[in-house]
N, C-alpha and C positions, 0 to 999 in steps of 0.2 A: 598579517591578519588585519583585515580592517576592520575600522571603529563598530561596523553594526553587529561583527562576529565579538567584540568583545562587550560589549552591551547587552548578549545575550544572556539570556538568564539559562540556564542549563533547567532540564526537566526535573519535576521531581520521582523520585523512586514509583510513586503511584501512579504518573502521568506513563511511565515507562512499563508498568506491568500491565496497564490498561490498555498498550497500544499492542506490547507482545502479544497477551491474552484475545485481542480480536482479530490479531493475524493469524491465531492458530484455529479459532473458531471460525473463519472465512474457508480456512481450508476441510474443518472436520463439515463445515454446512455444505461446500461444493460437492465434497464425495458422499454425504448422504442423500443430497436433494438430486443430486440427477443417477446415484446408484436406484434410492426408489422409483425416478420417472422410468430407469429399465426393466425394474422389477413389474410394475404398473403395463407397460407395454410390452412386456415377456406373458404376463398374464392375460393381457386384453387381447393377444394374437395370439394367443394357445400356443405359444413353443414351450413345451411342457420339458422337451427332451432336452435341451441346452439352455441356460440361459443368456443370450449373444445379447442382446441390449440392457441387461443387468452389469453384465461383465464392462462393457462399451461405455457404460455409465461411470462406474467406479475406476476406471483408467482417465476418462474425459475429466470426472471433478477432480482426480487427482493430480492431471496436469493443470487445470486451470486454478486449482488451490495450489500450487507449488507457484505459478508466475505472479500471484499475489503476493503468495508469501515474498519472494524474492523482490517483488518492487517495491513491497512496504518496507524490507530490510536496507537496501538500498539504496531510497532516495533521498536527495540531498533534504538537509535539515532534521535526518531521521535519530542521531543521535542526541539532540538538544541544542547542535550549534547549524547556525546555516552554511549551507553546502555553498560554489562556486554557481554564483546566479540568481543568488536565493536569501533574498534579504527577510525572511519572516514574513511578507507582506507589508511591511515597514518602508517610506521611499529611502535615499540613498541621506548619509548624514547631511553630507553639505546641499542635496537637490538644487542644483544650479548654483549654488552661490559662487564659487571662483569662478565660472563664468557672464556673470552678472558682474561682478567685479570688475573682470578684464574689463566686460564693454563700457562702464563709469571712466575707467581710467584712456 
């Protein structure tokens, strides 16, 4: 484990339901916003008899709400601590310093 992964400060309980809470609202807004854009264009073209772009609609937001869901779950740094690659946005502890050294010495 290196230094930056243990310097992390772990999320808090709040940070952690706010993040779940908008990954579940990504997916219920995908299948509603493009369920109504088929309902919207089932109506606007008179297919009275079927609804094919309603239906087209709520399978399409529901795979694009599930690939969301799944890369918000995850990716690295998704539980509080950074993943392999993934320093918070933070540079690295030492940022060159034992190589600045080498070349002194």
């Amino acid at each position: 484990m290196s230094a930056d992964q243990r310097d992390e400060k772990p999320r808090s309980a709040w940070a952690e339901a706010i993040r779940i809470s908008d990954l579940g609202l990504r997916l219920v807004g995908s299948v509603a916003v493009l369920t109504g854009l088929g309902v919207w264009l089932d109506r606007r073209l008179a297919w009275t008899t079927f609804p094919v772009f309603a239906i087209t609609g709520a399978f399409l937001g529901f795979a694009g709400g599930m690939v969301a869901l799944v890369r918000g779950l995850t990716r690295p740094g998704a539980n509080g601590s950074a993943g392999a690659g993934d320093s918070g946005g933070k540079p690295p502890a030492d940022s060159g310093a034992a190589q600045r050294k080498d070349r002194r010495e």
